[in-house]
Every structure is written in C-alpha cells, then in structure tokens.
ROMARZA-946427 format. One line per field, with one value per residue: x, y, z of N, C-alpha, C in turn; residue in one letter. Coordinates in steps of 0.2 Angstrom, whole numbers, padded with zeros to 4 digits. Last residue first. Example, Ala and Ser with C-alpha at 12.3 -4.5 7.8 and 13.67 -1.06 7.14 Angstrom:
n.xx [0064	0066]
n.yy [-0011	-0028]
n.zz [0035	0039]
ca.xx [0068	0062]
ca.yy [-0005	-0022]
ca.zz [0036	0039]
c.xx [0064	0066]
c.yy [0000	-0016]
c.zz [0039	0039]
res [s	a]
This chain:
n.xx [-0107	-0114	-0129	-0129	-0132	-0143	-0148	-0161	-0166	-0175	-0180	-0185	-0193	-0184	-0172	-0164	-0160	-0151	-0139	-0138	-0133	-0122	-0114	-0112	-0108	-0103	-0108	-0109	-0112	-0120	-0132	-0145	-0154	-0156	-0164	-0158	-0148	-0158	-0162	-0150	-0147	-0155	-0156	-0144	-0144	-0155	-0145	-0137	-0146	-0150	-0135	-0136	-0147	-0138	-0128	-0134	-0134	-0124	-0120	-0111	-0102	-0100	-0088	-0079	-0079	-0082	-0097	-0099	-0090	-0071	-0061	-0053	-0037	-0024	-0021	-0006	-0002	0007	0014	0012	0020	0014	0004	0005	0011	0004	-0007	0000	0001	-0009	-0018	-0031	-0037	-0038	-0048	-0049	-0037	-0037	-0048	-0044	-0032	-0039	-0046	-0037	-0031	-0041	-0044	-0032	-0036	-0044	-0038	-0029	-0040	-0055	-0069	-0074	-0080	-0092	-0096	-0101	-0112	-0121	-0126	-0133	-0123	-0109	-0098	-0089	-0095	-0098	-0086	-0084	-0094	-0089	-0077	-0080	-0066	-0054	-0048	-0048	-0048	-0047	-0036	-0034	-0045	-0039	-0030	-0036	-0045	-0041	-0047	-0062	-0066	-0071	-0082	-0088	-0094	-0099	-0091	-0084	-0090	-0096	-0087	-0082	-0091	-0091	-0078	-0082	-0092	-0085	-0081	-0095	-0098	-0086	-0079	-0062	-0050	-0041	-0041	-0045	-0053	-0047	-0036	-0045	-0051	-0042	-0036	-0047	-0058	-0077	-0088	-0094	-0094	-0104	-0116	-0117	-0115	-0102	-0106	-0113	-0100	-0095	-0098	-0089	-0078	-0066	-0054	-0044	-0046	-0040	-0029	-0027	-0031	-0023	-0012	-0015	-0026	-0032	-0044	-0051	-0047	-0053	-0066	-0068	-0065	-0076	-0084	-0079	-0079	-0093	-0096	-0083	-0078	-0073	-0077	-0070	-0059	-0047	-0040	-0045	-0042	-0025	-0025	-0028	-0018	-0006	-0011	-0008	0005	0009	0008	0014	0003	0003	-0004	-0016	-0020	-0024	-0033	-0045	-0047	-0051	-0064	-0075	-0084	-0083	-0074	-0069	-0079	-0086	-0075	-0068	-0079	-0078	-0060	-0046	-0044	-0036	-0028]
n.yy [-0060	-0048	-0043	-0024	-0012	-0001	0008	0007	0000	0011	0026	0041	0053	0066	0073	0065	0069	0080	0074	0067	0079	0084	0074	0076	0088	0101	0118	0136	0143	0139	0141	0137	0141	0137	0126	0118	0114	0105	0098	0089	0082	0078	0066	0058	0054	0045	0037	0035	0026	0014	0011	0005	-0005	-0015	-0020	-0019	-0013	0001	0014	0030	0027	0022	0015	0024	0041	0052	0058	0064	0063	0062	0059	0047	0043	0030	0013	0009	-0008	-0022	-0036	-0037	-0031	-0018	-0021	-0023	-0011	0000	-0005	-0008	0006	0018	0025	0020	0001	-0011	-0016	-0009	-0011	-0024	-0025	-0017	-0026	-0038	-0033	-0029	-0041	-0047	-0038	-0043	-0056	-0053	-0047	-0058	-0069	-0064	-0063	-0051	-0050	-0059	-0053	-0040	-0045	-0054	-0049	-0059	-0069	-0061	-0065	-0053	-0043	-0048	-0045	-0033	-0031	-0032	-0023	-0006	0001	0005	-0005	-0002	0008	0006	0006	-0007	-0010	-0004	-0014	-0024	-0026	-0023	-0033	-0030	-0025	-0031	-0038	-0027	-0013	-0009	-0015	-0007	0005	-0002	-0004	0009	0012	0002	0007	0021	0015	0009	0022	0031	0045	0056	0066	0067	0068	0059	0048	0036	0039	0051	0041	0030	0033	0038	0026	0020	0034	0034	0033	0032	0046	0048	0043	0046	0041	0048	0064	0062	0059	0070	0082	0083	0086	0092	0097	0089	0090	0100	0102	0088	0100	0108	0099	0092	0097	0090	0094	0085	0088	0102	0098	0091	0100	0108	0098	0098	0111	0112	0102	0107	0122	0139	0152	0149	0146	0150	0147	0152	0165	0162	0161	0171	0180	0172	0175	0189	0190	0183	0175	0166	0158	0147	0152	0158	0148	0143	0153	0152	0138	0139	0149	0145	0145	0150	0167	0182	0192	0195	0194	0206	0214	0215	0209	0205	0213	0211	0225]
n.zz [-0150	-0137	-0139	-0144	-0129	-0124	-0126	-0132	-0121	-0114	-0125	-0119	-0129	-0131	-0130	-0137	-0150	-0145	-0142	-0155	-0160	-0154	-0158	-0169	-0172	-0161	-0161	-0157	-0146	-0135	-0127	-0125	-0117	-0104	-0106	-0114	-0107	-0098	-0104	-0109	-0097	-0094	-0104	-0099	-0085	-0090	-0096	-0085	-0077	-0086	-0086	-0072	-0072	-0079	-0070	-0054	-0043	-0038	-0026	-0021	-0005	0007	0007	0004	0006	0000	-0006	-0023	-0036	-0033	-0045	-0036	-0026	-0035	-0026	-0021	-0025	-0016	-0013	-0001	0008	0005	0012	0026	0031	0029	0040	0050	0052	0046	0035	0035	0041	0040	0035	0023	0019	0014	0006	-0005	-0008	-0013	-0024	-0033	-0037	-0041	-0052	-0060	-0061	-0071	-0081	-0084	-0087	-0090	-0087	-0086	-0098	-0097	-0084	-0089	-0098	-0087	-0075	-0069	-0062	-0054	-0053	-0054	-0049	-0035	-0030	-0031	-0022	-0009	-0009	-0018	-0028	-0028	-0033	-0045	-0056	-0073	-0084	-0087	-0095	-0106	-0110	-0110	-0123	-0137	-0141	-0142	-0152	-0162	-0156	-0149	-0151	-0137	-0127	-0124	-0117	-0107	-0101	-0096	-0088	-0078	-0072	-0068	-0056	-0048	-0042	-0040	-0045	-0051	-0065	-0070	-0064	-0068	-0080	-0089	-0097	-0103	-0110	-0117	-0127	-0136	-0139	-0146	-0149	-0150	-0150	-0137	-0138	-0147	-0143	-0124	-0108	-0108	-0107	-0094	-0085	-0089	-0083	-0073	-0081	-0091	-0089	-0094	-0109	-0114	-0116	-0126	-0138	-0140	-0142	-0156	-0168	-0180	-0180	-0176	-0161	-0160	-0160	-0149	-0138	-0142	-0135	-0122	-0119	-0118	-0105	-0099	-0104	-0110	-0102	-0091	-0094	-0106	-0117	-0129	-0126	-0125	-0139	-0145	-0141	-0147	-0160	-0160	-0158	-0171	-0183	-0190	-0199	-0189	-0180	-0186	-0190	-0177	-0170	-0182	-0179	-0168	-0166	-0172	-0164	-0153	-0158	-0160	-0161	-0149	-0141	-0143	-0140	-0127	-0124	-0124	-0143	-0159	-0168]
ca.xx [-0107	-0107	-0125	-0131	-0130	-0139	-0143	-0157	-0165	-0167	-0180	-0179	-0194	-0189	-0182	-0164	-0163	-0159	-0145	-0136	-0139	-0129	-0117	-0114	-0115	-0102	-0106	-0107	-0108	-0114	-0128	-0140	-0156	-0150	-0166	-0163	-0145	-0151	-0165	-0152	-0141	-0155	-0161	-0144	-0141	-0157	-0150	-0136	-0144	-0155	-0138	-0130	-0147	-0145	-0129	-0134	-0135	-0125	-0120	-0119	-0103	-0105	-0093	-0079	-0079	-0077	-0093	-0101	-0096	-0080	-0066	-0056	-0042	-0025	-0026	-0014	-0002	-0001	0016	0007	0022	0021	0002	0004	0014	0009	-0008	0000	0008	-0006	-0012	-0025	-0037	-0031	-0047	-0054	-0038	-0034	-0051	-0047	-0032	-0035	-0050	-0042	-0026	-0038	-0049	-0032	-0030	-0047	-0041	-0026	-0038	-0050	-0066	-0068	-0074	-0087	-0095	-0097	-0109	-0118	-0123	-0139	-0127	-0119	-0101	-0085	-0092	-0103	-0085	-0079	-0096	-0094	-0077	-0083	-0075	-0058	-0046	-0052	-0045	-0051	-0037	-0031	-0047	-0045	-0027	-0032	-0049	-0043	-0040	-0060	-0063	-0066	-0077	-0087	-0090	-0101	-0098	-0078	-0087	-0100	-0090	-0075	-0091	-0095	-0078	-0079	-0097	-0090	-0077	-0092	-0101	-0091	-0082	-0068	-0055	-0041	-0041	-0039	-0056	-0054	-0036	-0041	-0056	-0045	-0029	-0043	-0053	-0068	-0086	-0093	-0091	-0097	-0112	-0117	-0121	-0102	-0100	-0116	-0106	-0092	-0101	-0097	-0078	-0071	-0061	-0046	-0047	-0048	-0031	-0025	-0035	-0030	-0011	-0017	-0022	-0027	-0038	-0051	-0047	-0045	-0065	-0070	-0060	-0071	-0086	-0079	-0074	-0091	-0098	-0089	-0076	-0074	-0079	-0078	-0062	-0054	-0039	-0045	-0047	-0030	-0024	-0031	-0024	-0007	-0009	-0014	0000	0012	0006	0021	0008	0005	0001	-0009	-0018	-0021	-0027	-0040	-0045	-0048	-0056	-0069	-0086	-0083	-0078	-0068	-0076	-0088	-0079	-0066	-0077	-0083	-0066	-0051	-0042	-0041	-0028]
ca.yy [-0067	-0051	-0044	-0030	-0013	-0010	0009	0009	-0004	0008	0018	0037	0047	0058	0076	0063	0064	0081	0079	0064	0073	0088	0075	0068	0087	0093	0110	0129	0144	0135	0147	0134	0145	0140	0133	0121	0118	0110	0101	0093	0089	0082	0070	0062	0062	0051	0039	0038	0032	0017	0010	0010	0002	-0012	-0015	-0021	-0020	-0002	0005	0024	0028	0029	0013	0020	0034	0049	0055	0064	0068	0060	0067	0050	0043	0038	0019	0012	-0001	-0020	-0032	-0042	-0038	-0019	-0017	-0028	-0018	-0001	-0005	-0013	0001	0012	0026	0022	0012	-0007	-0017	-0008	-0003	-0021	-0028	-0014	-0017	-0038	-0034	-0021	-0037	-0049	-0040	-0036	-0054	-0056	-0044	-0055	-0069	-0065	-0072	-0053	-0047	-0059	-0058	-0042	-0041	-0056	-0044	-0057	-0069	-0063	-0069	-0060	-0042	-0047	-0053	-0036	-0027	-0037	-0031	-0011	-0002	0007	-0005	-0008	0008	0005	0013	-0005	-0013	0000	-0008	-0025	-0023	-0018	-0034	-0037	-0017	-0027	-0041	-0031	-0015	-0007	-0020	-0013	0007	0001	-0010	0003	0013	0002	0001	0021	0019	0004	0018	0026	0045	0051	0066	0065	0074	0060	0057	0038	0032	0049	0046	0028	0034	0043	0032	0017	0029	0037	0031	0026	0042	0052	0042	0049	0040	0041	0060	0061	0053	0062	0081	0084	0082	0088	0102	0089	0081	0102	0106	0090	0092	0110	0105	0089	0099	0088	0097	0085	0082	0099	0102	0087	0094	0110	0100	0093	0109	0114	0101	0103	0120	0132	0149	0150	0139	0153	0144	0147	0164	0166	0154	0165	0181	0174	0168	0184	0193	0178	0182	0169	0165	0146	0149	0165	0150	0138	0149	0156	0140	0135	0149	0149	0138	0142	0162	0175	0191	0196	0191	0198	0215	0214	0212	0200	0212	0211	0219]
ca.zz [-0149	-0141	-0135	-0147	-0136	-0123	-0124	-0135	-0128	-0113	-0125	-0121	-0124	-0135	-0132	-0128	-0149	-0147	-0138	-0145	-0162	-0153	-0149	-0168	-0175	-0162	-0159	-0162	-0152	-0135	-0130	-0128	-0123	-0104	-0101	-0117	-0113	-0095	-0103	-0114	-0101	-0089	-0104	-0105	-0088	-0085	-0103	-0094	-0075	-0086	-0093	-0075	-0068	-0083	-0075	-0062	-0041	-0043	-0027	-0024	-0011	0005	0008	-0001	0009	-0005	0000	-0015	-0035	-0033	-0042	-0041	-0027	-0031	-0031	-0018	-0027	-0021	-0020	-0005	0007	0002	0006	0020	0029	0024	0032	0047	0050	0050	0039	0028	0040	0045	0043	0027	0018	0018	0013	-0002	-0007	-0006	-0017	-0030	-0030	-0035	-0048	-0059	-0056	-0064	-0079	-0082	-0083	-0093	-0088	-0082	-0096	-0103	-0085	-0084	-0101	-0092	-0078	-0071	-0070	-0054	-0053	-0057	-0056	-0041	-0031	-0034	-0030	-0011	-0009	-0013	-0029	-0026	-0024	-0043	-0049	-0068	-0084	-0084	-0090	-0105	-0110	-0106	-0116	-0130	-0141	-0137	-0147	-0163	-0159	-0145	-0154	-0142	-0130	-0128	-0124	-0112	-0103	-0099	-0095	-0084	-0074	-0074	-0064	-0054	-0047	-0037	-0037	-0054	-0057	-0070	-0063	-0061	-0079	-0083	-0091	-0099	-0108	-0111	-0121	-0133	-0136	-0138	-0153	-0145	-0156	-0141	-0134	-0147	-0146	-0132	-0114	-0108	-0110	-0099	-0086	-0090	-0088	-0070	-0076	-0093	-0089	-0088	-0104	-0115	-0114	-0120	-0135	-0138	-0138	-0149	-0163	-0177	-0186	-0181	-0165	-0159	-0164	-0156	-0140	-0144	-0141	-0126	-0119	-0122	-0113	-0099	-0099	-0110	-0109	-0088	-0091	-0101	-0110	-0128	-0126	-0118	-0134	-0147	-0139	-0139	-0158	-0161	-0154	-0162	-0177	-0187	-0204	-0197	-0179	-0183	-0193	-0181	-0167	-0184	-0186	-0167	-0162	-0178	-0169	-0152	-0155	-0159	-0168	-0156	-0138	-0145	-0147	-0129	-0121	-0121	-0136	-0153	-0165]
c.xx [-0100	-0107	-0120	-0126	-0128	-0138	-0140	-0151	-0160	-0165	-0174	-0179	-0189	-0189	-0188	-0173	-0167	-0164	-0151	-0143	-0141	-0135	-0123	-0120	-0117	-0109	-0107	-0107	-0105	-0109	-0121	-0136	-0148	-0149	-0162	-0165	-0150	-0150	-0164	-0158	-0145	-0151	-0159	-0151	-0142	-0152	-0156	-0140	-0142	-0152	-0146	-0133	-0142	-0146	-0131	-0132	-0134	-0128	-0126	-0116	-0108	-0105	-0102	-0088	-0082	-0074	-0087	-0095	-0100	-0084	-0071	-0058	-0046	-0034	-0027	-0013	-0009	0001	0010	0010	0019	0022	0010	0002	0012	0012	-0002	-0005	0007	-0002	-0008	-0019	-0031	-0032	-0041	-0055	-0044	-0035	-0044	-0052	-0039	-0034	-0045	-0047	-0032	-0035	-0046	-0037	-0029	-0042	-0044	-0031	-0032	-0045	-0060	-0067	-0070	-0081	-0089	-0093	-0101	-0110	-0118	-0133	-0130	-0119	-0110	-0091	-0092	-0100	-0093	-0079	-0091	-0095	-0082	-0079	-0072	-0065	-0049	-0052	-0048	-0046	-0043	-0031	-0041	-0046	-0032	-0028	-0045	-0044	-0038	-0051	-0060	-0062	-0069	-0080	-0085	-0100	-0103	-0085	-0086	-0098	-0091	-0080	-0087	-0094	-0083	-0081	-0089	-0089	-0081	-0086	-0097	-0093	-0089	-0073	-0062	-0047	-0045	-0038	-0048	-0054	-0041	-0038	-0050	-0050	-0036	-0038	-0052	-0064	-0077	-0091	-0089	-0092	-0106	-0113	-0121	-0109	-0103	-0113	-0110	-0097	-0098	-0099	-0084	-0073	-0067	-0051	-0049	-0051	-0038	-0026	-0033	-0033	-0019	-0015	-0020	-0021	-0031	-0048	-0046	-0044	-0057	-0066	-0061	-0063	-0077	-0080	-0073	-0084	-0094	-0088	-0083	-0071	-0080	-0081	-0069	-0058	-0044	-0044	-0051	-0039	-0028	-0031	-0032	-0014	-0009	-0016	-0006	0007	0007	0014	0012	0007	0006	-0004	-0014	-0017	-0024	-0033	-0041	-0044	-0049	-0064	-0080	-0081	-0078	-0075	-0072	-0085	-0083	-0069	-0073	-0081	-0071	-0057	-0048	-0038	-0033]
c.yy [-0070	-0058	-0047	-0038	-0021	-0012	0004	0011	0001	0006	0016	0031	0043	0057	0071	0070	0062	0075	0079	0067	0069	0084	0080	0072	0079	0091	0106	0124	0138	0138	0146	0137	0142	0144	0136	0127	0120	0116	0106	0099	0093	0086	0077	0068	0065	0058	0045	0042	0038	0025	0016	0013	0007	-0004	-0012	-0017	-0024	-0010	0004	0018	0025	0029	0017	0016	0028	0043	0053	0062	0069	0065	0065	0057	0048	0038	0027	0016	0004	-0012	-0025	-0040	-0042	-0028	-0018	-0026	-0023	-0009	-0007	-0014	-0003	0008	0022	0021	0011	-0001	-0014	-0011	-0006	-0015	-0028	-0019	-0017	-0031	-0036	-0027	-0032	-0044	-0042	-0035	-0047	-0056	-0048	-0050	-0064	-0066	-0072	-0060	-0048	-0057	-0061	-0049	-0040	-0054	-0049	-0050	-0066	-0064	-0069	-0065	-0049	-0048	-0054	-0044	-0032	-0034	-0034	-0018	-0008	0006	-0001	-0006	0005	0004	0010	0003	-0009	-0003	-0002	-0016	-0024	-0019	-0027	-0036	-0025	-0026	-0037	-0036	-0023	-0011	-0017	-0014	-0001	0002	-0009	-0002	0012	0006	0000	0011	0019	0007	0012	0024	0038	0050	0061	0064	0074	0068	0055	0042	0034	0044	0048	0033	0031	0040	0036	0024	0024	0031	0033	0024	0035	0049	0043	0044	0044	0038	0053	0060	0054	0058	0074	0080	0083	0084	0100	0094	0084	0095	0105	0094	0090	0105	0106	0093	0097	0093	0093	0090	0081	0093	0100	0090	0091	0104	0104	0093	0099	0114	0103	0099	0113	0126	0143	0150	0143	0147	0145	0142	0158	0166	0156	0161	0177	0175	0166	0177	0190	0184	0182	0175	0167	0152	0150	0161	0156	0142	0149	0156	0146	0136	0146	0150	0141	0140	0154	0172	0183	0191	0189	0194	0207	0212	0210	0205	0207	0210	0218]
c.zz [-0149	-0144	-0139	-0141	-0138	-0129	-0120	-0132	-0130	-0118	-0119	-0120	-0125	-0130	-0132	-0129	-0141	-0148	-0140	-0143	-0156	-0158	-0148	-0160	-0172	-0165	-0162	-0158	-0158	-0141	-0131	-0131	-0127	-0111	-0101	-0113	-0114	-0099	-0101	-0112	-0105	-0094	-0100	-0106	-0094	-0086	-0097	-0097	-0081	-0082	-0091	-0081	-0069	-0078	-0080	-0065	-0051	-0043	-0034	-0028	-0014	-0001	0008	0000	0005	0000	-0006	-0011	-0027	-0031	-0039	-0036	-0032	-0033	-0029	-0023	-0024	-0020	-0022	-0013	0002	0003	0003	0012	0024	0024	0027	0040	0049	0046	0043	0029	0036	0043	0046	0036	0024	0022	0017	0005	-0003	-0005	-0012	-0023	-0028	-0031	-0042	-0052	-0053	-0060	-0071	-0079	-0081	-0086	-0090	-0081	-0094	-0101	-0089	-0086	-0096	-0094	-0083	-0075	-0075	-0064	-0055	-0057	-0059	-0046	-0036	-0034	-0035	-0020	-0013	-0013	-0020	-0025	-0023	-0033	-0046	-0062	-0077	-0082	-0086	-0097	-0106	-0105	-0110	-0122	-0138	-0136	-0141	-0159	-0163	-0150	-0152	-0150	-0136	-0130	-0128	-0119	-0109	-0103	-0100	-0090	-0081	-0076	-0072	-0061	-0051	-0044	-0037	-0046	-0058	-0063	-0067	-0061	-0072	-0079	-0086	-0095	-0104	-0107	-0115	-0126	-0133	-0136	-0147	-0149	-0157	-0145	-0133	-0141	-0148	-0137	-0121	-0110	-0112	-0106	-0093	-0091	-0092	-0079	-0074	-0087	-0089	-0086	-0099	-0108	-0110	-0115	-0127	-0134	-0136	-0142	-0157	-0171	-0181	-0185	-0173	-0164	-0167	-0162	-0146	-0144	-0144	-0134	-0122	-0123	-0118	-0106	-0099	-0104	-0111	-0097	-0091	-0100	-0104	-0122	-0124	-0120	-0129	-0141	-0139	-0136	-0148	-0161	-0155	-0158	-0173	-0181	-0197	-0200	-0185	-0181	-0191	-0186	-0172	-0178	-0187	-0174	-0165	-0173	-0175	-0159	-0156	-0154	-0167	-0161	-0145	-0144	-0150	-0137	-0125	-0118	-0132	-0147	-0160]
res [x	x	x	x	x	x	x	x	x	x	x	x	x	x	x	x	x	x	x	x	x	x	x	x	x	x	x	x	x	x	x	x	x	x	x	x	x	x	x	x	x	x	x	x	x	x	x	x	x	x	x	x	x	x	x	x	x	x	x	x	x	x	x	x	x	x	x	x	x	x	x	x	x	x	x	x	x	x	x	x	x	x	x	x	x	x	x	x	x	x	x	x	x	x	x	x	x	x	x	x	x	x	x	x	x	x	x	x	x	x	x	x	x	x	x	x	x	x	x	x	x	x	x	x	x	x	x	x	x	x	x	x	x	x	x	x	x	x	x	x	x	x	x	x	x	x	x	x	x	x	x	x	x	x	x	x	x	x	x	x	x	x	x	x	x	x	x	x	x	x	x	x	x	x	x	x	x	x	x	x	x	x	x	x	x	x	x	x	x	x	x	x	x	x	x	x	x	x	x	x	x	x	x	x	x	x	x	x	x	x	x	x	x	x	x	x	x	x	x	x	x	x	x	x	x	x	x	x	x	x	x	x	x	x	x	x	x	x	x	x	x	x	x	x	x	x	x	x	x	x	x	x	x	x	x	x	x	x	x	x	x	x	x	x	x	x	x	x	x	x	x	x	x	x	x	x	x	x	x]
C-alpha cells in the first residue's frame, strides 16, 4: 500500500488523484481511499491555481466533496480566476459560490461587484435572469458612498448602469449606502451604530480576505471599469510568468485555463476583455 512519502508522491498525482480517489471509493479500499484523500487535502499540494485546476477535475466527474474542498483554497489567485475563460464559462451555482467565499482575497469589494459584471456581460441575454442571485453574492456596505452613487450614474461605466437599473438591485445599493454612511459616523461599536442599523432593518457585511488595509477608505478605488478589465489582463500575464519561473510544475491542467495561460505570452489586447456590449 502507499504511503505520504517519496514513492506516493510518485505514483499519486495531479492528473490520476481524482480517478483513483474515486475508484478505492467504488471497490470498498478504504486504506487507499484514506491515503487518497490526505493526499488530496494537503494545501501545500493543492492550493490556488492548482486547486482550481483540480476543482475542474471534481467537476467533471462529478465529485462535489473534492469541489467543495477545493472553493476555499482558492484566494490570492480570484482575481486571476476572473480574467480566464474558465470563469466566464462558471455555471450560476458555480460563480455564486466564489463571489460569496469569504476567502477570496481581493483589495476592494468593487472588485467582486465587477466580476459579478464581468461574468452576466459575458452572455448578457442569457445570464440577465441571473443577476438577482449574483448581485446578491456583493457586500455593498462594503464599497465607498461615493463608488455607490458612481455605479448608478457615471456614464462612462455603461456595463454598470444596465445592472443597476434594476430596481431590486438599486435597493440592494441603498441599504450598502445607508450601512456604510452609518458605519462611518458612528464607528463599529457604538450605540448609535446598533441603533440605527436595527431601526433601518440593515445587516452588517461580514468582512472579505482583503489583500491590504481592510479600512474601507484605504482600499484601491476603481474610477472605470475599463481599469478593472486592464488590471485582469496584468494578473493574467503575472500568473503565467509566475508558472514559467517556477518551470510549471503543476502535474496536469485544465485545458481551457492553461490556453488562458499561454495565450497571456501575447501581447494582451484590452478588446479582448470587453465583451460584446448587450443589446
């Protein structure tokens, strides 16, 4: 039988974990089904990327034990996440799980809002019966006042605009600005925090991974959503250079994402990360 040394290291790996997991399931080996799983719970094996790559894996045999395993692992490597393909091709059950995860690690709550955008605008005539379920996975009471009256009015972010014409979404937008022009004259803890935070009916957003400060006002500021779109398409390059200096020792992957990757070797158009506008 193996053991977690050099030799299982050998014989289990990225791109046959999941297969033969699956199949010590299935014929009863419960020692090898044990030693599968400790393989597959090792965060310093899977973890990021290759915890995404392996969630693809899950997916597609339908392991949702693995898959669930794998969401909260997944947090410096969100953003780049949200510029691939593979991200945009997330079912609704999948990218609502993500836009919800409290360990994704992002520098502002915009950043998920956008890539809330990012996903419906993909697909905009399909994914529009979505965007009450996806808009609900955003912690509004965490983005800026002044960002929250951006969203609803500047011109110059269209793609915005569409979304929050809705109006359960624009309410969503009301309470995340009363929460947070509360929060910012009564501090957290006061009494005339909880007061009016219970008089107004409103819920405090549990706070994200953020990659910096986690003063709301320190956080990075976004004036468009074209400079979201241009940051993307800077992780996307950074990952791949990442993997390259690292000799990309992933043991398999995801064919979409490792197209993603290699494609980001290019010179990276923005175009190609403004997706057609919705008619």
């Amino acid at each position: 039988m193996l053991h977690l040394g050099g030799d299982s290291y050998t014989l289990l790996r990225r791109d046959n974990i999941l297969e033969i997991f699956m199949a010590a399931q299935y014929l009863q080996v419960k020692e090898l089904e044990e030693q599968c799983w400790a393989f597959i719970d090792n965060e310093d094996l899977f973890s990021e990327d290759k915890a995404f790559m392996l969630y693809l894996d899950a997916r597609t045999l339908g392991n949702t034990a693995v898959m669930e395993l794998m969401v909260p692992r997944i947090q410096r490597f969100f953003l780049t996440l949200v510029a691939s393909k593979d991200y945009l091709e997330l079912v609704i059950e999948e990218v609502t799980v993500f836009l919800r995860s409290n360990y994704i690690c992002i520098h502002c709550e915009m950043e998920v809002f956008m890539a809330a955008v990012r996903w419906l605008m993909f697909d905009w005539e399909k994914r529009q019966k979505f965007l009450l379920d996806v808009m609900t996975c955003v912690r509004f009471g965490l983005i800026s006042p002044w960002q929250l009256v951006d969203i609803r009015r500047n011109p110059e972010n269209q793609e915005f605009l569409l979304v929050t014409r809705n109006s359960d979404v624009s309410g969503m937008i009301e309470d995340g600005l009363a929460y947070a022009i509360i929060k910012y004259w009564y501090g957290h803890e006061s009494t005339d925090y909880s007061h009016w935070i219970e008089v107004l009916g409103l819920t405090e957003p549990t706070a994200r991974n953020w990659a910096g400060t986690f003063k709301v006002s320190d956080q990075k500021k976004y004036n468009t959503y074209q400079e979201f779109l241009s940051d993307l398409s800077k992780y996307r390059q950074m990952h791949v250079l990442s993997n390259k200096g690292n000799g990309d020792r992933r043991g398999g992957s995801s064919e979409s994402l490792q197209s993603e990757l290699e494609n980001a070797r290019k010179p990276v158009n923005l175009t190609d990360f403004i997706m057609p506008h919705p008619r």
